[in-house]
N, C-alpha and C positions, 0 to 999 in steps of 0.2 A: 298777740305778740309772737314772734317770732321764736323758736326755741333758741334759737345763737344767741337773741338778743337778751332772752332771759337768762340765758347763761351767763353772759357778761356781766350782767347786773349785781346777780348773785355772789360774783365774786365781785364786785366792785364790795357791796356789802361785807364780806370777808374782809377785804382788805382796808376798811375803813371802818371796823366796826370797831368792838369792845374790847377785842384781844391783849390789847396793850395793859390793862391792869393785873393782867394772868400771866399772861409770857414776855414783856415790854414791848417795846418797839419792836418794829421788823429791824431797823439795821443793827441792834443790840442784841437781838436774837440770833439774826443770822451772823454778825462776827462772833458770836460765841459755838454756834453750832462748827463754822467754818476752822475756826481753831482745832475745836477738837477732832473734825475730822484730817484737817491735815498733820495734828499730832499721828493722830492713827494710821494713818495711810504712808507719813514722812514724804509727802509733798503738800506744796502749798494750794489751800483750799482759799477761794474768796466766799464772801458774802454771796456775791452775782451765782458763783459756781453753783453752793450749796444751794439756793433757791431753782437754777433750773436742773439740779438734779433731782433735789423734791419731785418740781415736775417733770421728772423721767419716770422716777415712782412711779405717780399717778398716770402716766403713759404704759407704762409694764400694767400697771393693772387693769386701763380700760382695755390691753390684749388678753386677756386673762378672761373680762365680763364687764362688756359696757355699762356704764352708769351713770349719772346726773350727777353725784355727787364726785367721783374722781375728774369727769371733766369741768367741775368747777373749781374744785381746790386747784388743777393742774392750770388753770388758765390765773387765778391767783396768784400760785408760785412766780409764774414768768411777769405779771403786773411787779410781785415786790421784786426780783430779779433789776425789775429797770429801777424802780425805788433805792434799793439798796447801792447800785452801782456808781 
């Protein structure tokens, strides 16, 4: 299998997995993350926002030290990005 291909998967799994009895829903999560960071910031954060800033996170970090696990959560993030929106 292809590494791309396994990457995708991986985070397909992410984002279909179990998460939701721990953190809820992605769109439950992320309007709550998104609130609070535009309390903090005093502009308005979405849902959409906050997820592909996640995946900016894990952009900053694969420049830092590439790895398997940031470029799956980062390809995650932008899966629930379209989810959420």
């Amino acid at each position: 299998m292809m590494k791309a291909s396994k990457l995708l998967i991986d985070a397909s799994k992410l984002v279909s997995g179990d998460r939701q009895s721990s953190y809820g829903t992605p769109e439950d999560s992320f309007k709550k993350l998104s609130a609070l960071w535009s309390a903090y910031l005093d502009v308005e954060i979405t849902p959409h926002d906050a997820c592909v800033m996640m995946s900016l996170l894990k952009v900053s970090r694969l420049a830092y030290k590439p790895s398997e696990d940031s470029s799956t959560d980062g390809a995650a993030y932008l899966c629930l990005a379209n989810q959420v929106s």
